[in-house]
mmCIF file of the N, C-alpha and C atoms, coordinates in Angstrom:
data_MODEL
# 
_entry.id   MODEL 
# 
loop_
_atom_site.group_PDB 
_atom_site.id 
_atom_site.type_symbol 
_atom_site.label_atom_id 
_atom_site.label_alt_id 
_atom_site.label_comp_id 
_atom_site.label_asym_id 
_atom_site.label_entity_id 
_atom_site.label_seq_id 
_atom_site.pdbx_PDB_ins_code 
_atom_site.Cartn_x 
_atom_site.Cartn_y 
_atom_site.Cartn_z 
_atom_site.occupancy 
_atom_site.B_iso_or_equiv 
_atom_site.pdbx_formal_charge 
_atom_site.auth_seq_id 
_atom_site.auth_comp_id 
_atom_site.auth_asym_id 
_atom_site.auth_atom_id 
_atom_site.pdbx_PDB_model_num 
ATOM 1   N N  . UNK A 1 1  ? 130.953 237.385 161.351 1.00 0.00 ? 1  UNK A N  1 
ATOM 2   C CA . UNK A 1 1  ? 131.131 236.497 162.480 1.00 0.00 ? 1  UNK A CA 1 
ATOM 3   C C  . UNK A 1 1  ? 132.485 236.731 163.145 1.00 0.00 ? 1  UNK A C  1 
ATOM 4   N N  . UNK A 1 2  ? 133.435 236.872 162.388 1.00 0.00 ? 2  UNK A N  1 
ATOM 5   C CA . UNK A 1 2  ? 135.096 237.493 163.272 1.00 0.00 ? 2  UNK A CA 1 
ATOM 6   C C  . UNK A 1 2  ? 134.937 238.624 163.826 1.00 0.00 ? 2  UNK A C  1 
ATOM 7   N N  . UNK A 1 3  ? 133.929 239.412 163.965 1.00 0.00 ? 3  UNK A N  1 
ATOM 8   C CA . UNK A 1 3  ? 133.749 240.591 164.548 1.00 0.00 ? 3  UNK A CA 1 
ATOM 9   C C  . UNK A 1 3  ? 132.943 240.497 165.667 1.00 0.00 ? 3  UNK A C  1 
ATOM 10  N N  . UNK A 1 4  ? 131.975 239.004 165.391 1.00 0.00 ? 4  UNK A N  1 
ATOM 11  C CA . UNK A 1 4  ? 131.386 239.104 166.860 1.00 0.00 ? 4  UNK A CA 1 
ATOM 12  C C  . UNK A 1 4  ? 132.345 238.184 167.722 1.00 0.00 ? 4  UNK A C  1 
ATOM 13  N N  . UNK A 1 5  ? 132.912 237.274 166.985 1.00 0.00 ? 5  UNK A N  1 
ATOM 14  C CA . UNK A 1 5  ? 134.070 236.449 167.843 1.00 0.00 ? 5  UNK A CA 1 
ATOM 15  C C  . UNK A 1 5  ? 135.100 237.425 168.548 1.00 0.00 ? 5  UNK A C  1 
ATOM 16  N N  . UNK A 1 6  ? 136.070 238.052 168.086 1.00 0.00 ? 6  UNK A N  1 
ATOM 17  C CA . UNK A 1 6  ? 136.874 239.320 168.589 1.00 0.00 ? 6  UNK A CA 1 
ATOM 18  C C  . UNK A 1 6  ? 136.053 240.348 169.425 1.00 0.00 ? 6  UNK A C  1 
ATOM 19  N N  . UNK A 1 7  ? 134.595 240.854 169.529 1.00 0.00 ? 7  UNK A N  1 
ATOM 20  C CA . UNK A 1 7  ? 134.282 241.548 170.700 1.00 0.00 ? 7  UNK A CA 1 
ATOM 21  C C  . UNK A 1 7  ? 134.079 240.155 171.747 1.00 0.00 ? 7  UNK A C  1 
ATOM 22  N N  . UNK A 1 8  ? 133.305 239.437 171.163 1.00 0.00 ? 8  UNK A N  1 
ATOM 23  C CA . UNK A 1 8  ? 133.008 238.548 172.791 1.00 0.00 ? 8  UNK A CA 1 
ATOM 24  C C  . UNK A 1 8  ? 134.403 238.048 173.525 1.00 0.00 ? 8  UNK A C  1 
ATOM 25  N N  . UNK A 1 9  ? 135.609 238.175 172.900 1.00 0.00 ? 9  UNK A N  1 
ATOM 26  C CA . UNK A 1 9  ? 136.711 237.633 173.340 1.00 0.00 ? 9  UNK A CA 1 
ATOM 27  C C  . UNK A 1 9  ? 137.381 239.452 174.160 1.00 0.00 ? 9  UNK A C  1 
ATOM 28  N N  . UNK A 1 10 ? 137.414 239.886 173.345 1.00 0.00 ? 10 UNK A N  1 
ATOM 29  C CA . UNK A 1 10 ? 138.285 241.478 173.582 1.00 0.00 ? 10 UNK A CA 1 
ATOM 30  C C  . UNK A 1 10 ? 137.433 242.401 174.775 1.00 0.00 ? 10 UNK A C  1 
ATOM 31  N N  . UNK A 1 11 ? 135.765 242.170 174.725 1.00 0.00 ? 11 UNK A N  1 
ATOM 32  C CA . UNK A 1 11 ? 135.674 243.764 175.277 1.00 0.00 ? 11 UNK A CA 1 
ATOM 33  C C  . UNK A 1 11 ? 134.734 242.920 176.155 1.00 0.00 ? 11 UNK A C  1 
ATOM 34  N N  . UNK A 1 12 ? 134.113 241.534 176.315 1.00 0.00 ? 12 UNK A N  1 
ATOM 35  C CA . UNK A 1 12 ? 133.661 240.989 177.457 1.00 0.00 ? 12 UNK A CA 1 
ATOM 36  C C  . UNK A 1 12 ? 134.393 239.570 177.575 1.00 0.00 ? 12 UNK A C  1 
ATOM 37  N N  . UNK A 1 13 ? 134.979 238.953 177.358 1.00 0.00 ? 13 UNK A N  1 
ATOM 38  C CA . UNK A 1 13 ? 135.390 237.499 178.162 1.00 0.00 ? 13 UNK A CA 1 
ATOM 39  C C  . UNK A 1 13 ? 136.792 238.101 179.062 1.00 0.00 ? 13 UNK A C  1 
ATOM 40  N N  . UNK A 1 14 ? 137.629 238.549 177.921 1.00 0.00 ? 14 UNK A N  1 
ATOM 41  C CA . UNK A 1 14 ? 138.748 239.314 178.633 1.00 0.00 ? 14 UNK A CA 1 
ATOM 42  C C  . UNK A 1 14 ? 139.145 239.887 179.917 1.00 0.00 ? 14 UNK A C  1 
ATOM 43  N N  . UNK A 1 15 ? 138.162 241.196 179.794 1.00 0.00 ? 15 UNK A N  1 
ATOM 44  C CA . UNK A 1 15 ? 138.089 242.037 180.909 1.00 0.00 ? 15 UNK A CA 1 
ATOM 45  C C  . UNK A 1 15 ? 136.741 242.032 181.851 1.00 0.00 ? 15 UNK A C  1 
ATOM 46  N N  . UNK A 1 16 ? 135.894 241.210 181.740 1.00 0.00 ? 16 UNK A N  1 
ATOM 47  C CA . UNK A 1 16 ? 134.801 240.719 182.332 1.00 0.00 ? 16 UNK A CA 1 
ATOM 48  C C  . UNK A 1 16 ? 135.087 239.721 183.038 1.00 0.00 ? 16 UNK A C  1 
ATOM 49  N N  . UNK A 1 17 ? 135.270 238.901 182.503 1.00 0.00 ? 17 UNK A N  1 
ATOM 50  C CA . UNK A 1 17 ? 135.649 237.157 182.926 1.00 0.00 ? 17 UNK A CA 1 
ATOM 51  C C  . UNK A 1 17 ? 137.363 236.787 183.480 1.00 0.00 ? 17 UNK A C  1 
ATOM 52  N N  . UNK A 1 18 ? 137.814 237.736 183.134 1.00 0.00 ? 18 UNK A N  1 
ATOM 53  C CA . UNK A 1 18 ? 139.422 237.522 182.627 1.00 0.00 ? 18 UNK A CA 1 
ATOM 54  C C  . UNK A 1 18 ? 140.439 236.099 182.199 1.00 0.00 ? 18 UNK A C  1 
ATOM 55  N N  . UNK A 1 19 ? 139.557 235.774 180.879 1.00 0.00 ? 19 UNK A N  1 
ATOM 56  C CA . UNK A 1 19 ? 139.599 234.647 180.645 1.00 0.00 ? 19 UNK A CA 1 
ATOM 57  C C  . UNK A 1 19 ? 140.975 234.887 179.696 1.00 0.00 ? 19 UNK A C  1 
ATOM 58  N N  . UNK A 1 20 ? 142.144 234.693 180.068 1.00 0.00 ? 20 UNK A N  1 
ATOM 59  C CA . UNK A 1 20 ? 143.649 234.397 179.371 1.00 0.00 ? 20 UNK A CA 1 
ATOM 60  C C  . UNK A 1 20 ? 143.837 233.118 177.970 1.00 0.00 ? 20 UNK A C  1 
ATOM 61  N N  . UNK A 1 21 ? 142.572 231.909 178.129 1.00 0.00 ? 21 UNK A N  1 
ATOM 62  C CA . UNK A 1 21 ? 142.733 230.624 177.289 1.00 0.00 ? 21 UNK A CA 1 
ATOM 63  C C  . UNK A 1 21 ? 141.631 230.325 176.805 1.00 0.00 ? 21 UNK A C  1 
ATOM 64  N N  . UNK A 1 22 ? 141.887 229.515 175.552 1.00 0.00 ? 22 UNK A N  1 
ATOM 65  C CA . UNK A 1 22 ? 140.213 229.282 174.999 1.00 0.00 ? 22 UNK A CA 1 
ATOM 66  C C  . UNK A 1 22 ? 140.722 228.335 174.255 1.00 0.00 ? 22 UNK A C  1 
ATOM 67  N N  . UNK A 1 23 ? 139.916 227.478 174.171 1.00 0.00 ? 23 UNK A N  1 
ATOM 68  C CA . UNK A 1 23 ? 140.175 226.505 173.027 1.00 0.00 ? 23 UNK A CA 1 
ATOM 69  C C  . UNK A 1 23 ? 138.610 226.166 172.337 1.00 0.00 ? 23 UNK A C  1 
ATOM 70  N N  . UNK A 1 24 ? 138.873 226.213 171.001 1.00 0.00 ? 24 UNK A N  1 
ATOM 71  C CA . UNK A 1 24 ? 137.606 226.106 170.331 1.00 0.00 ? 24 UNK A CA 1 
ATOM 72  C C  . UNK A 1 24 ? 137.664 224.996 169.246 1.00 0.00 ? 24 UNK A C  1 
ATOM 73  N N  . UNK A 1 25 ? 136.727 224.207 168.948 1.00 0.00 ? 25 UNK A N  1 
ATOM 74  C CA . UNK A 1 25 ? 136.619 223.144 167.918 1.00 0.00 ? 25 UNK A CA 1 
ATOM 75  C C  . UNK A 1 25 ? 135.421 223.015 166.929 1.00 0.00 ? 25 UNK A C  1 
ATOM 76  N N  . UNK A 1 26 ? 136.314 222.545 165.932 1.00 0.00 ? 26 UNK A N  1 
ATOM 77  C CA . UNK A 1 26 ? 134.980 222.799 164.560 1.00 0.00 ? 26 UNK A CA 1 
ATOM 78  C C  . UNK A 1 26 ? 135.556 221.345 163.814 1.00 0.00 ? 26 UNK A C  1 
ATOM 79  N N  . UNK A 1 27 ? 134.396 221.448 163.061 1.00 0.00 ? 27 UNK A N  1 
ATOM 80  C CA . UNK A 1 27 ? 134.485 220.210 162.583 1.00 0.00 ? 27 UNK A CA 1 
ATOM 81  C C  . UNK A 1 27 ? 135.327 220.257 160.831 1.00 0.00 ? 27 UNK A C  1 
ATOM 82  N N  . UNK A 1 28 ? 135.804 218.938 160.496 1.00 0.00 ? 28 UNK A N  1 
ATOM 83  C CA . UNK A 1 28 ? 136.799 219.152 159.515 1.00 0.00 ? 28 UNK A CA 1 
ATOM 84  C C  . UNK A 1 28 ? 135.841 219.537 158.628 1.00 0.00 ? 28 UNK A C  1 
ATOM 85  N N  . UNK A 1 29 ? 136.878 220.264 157.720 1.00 0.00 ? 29 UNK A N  1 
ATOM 86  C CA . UNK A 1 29 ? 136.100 220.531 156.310 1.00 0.00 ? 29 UNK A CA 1 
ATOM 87  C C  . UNK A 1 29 ? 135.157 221.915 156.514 1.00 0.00 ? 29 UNK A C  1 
ATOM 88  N N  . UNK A 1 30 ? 134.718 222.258 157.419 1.00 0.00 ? 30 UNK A N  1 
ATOM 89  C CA . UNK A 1 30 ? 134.312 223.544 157.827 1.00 0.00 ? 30 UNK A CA 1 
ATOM 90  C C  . UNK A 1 30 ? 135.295 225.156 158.464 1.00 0.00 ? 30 UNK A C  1 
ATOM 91  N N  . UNK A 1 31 ? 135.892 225.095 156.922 1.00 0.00 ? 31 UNK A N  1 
ATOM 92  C CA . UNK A 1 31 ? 137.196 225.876 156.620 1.00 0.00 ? 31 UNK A CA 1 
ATOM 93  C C  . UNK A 1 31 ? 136.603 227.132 156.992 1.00 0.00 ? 31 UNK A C  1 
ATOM 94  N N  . UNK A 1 32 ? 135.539 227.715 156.901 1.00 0.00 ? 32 UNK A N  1 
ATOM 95  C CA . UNK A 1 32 ? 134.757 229.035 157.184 1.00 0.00 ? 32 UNK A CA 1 
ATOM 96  C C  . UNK A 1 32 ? 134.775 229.537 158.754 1.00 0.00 ? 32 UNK A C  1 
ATOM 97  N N  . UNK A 1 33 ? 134.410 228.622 159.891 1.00 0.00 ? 33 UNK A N  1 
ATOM 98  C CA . UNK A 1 33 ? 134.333 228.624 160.960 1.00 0.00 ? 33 UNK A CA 1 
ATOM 99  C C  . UNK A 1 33 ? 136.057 228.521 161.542 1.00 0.00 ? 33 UNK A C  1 
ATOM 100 N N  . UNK A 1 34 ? 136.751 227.788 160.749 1.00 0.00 ? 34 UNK A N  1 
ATOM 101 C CA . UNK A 1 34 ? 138.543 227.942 160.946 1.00 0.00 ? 34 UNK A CA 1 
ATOM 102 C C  . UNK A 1 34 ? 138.648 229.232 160.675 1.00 0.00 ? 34 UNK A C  1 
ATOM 103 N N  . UNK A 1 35 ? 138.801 229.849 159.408 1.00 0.00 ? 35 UNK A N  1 
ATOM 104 C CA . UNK A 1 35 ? 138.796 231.241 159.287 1.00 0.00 ? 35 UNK A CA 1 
ATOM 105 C C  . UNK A 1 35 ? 138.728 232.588 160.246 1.00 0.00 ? 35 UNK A C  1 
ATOM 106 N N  . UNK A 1 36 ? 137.425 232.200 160.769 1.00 0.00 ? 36 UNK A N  1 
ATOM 107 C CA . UNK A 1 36 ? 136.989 233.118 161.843 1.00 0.00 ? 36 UNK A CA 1 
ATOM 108 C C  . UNK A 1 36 ? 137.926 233.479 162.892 1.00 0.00 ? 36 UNK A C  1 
ATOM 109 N N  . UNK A 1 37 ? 138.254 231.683 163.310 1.00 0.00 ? 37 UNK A N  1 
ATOM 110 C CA . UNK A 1 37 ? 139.096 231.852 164.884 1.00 0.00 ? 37 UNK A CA 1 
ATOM 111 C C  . UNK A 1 37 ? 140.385 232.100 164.513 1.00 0.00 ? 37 UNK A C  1 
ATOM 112 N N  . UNK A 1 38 ? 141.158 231.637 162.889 1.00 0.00 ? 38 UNK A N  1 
ATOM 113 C CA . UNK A 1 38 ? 142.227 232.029 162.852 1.00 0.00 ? 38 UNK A CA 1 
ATOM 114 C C  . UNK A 1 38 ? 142.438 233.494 162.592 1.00 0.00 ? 38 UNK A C  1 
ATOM 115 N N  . UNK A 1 39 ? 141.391 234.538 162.389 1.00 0.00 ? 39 UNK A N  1 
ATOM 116 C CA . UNK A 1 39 ? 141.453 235.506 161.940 1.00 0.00 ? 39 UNK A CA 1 
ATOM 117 C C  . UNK A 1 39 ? 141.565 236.431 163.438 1.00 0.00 ? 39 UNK A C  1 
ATOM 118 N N  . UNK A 1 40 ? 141.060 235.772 164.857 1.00 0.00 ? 40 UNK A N  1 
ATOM 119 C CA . UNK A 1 40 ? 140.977 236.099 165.864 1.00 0.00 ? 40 UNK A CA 1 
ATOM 120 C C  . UNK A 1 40 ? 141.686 235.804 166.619 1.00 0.00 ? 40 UNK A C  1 
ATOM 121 N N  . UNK A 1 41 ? 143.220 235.523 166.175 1.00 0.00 ? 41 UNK A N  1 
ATOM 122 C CA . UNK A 1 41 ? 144.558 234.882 166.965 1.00 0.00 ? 41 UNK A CA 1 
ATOM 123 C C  . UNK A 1 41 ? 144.032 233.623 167.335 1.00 0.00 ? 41 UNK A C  1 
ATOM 124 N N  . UNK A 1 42 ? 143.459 232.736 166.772 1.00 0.00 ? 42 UNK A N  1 
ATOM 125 C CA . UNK A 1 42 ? 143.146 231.080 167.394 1.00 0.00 ? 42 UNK A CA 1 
ATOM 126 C C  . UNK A 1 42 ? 144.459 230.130 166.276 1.00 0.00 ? 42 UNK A C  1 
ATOM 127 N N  . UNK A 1 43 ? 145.330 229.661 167.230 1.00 0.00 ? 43 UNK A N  1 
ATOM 128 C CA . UNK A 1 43 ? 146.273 229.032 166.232 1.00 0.00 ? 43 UNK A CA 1 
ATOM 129 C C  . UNK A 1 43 ? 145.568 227.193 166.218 1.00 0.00 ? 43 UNK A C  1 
ATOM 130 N N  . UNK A 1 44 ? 145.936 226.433 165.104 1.00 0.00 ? 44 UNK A N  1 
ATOM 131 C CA . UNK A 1 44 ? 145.482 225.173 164.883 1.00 0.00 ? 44 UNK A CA 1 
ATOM 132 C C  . UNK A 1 44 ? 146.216 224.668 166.054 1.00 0.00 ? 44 UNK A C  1 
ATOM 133 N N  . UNK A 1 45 ? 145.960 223.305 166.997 1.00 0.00 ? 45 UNK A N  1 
ATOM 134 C CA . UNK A 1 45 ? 146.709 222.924 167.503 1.00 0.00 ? 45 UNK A CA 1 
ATOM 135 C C  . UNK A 1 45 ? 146.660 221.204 167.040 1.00 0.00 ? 45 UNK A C  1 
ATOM 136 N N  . UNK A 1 46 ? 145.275 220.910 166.694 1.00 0.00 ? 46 UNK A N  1 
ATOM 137 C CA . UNK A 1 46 ? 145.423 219.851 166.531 1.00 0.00 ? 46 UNK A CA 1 
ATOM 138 C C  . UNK A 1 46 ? 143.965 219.187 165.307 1.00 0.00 ? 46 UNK A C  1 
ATOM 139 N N  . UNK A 1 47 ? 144.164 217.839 164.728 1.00 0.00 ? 47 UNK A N  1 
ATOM 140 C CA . UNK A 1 47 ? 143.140 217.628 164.013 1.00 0.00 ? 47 UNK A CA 1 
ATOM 141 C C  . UNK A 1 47 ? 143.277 215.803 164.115 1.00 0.00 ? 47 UNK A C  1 
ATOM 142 N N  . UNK A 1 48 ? 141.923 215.633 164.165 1.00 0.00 ? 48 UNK A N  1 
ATOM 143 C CA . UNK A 1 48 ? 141.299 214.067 164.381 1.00 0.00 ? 48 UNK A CA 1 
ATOM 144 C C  . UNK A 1 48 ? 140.711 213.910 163.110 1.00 0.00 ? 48 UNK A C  1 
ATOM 145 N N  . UNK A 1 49 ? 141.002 213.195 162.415 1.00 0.00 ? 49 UNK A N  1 
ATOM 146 C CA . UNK A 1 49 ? 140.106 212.962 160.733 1.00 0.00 ? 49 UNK A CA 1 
ATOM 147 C C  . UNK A 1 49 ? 138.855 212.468 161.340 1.00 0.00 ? 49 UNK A C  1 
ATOM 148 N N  . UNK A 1 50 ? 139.181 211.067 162.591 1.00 0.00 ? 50 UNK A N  1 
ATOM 149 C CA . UNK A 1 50 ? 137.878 210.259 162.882 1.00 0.00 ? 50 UNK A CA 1 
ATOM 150 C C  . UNK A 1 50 ? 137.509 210.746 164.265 1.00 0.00 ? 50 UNK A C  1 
ATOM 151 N N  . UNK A 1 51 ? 136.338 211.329 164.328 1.00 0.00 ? 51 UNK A N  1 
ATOM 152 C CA . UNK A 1 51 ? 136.317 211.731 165.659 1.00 0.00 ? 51 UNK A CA 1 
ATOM 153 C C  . UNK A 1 51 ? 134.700 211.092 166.123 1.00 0.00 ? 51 UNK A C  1 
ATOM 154 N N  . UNK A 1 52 ? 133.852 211.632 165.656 1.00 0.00 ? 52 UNK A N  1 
ATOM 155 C CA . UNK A 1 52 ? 132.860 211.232 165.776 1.00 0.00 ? 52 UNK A CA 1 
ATOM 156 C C  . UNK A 1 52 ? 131.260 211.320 164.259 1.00 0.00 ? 52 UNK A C  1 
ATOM 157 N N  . UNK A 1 53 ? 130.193 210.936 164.902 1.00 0.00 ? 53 UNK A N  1 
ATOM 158 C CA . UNK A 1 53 ? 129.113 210.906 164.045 1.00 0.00 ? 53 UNK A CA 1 
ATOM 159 C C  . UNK A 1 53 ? 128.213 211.710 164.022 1.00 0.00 ? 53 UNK A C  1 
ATOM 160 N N  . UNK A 1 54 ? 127.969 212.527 163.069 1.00 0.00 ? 54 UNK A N  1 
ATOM 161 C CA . UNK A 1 54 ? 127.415 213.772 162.884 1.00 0.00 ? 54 UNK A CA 1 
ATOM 162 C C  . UNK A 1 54 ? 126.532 213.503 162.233 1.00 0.00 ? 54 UNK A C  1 
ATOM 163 N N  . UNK A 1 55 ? 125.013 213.577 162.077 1.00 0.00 ? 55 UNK A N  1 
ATOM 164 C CA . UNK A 1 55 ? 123.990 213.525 161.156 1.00 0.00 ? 55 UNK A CA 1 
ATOM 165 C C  . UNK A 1 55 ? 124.397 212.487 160.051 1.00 0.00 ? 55 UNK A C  1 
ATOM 166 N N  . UNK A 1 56 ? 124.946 211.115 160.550 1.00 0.00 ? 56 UNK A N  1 
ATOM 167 C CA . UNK A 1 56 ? 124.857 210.002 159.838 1.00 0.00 ? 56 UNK A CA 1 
ATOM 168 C C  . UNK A 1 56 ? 126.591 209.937 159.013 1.00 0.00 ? 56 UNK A C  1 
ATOM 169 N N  . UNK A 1 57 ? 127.088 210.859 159.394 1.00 0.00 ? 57 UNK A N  1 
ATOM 170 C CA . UNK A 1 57 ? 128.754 210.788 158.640 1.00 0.00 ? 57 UNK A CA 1 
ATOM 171 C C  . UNK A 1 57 ? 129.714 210.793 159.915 1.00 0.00 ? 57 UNK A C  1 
ATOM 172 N N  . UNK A 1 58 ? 130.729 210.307 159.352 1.00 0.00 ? 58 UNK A N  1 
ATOM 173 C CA . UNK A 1 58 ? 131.762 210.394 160.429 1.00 0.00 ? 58 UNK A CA 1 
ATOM 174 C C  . UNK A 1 58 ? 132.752 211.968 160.114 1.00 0.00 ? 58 UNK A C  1 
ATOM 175 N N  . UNK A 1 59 ? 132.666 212.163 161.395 1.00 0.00 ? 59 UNK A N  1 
ATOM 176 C CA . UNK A 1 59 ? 133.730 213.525 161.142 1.00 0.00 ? 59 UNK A CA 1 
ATOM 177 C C  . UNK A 1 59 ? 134.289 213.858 162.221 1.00 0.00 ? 59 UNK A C  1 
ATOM 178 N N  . UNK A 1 60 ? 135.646 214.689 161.028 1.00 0.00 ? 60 UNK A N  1 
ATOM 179 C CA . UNK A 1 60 ? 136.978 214.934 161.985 1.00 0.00 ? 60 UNK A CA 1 
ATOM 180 C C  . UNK A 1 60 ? 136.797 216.349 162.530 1.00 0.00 ? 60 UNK A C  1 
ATOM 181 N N  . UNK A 1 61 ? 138.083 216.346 163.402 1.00 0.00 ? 61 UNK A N  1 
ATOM 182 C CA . UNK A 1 61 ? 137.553 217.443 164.694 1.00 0.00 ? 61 UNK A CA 1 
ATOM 183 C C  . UNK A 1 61 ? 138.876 218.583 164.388 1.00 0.00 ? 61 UNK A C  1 
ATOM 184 N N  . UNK A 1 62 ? 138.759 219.575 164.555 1.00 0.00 ? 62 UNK A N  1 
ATOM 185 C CA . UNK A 1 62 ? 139.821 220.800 164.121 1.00 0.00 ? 62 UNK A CA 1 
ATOM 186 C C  . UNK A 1 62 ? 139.778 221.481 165.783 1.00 0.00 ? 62 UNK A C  1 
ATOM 187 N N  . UNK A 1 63 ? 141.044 221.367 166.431 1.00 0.00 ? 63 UNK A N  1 
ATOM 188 C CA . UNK A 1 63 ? 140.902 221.942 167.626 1.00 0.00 ? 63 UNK A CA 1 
ATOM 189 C C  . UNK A 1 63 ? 141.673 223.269 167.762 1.00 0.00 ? 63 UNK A C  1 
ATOM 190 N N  . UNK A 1 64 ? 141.562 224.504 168.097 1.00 0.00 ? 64 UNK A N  1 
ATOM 191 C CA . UNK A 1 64 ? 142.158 225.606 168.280 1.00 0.00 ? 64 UNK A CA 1 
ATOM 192 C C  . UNK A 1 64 ? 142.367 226.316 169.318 1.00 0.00 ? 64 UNK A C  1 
ATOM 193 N N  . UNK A 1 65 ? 143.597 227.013 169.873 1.00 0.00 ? 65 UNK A N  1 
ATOM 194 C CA . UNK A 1 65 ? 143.725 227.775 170.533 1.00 0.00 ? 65 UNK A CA 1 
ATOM 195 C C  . UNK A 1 65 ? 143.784 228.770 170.561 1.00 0.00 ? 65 UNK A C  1 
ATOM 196 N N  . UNK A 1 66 ? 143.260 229.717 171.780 1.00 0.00 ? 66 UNK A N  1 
ATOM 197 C CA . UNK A 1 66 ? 143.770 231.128 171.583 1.00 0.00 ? 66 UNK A CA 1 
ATOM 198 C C  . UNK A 1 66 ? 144.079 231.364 173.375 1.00 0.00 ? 66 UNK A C  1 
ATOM 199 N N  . UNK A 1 67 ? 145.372 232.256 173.490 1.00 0.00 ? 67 UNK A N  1 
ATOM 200 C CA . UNK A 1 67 ? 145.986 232.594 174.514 1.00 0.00 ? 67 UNK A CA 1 
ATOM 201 C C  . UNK A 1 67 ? 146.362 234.531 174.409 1.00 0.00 ? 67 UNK A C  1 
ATOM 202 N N  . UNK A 1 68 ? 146.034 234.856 175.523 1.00 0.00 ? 68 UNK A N  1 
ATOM 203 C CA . UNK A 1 68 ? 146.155 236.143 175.838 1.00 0.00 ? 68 UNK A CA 1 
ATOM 204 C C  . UNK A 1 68 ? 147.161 236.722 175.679 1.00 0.00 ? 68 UNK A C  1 
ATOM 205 N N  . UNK A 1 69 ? 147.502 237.580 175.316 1.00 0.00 ? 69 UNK A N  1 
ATOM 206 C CA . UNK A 1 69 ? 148.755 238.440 175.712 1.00 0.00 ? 69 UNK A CA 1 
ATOM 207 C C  . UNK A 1 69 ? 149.446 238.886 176.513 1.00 0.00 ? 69 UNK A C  1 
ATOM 208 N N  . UNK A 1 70 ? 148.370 239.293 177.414 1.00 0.00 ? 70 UNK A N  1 
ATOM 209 C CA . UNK A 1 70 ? 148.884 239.431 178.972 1.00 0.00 ? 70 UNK A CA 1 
ATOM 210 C C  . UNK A 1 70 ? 149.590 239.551 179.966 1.00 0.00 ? 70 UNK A C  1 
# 
């Protein structure tokens, strides 16, 4: 999955779209999907323990950035 995240960011959003910012969110506790984006320059910027209701649980929100080099 970091390999399809890093082409859709590198070889089409980039230079296709010329998209410089992204912010992406996953839900807490879903350390696997963090992984990915941190493995793809996405730094943490922020986290909500209570955010909302997901299939009957409450859950927190993991928000990330990623910014171009450019």
């Amino acid at each position: 999955m970091s390999d399809v995240v890093g082409t859709l960011i590198h070889e089409w959003g980039v230079p296709r779209m010329g998209i410089r910012h992204i912010w992406a969110g996953t839900y807490t506790g879903n350390i696997g999907s963090v992984k990915v984006f941190q493995k793809n320059g996405f730094m943490m910027i922020y986290t909500n323990e209570i955010h909302a209701v997901a299939k009957g649980k409450m859950r927190g929100l993991n928000l990330l950035e990623w910014k171009s080099d450019l």
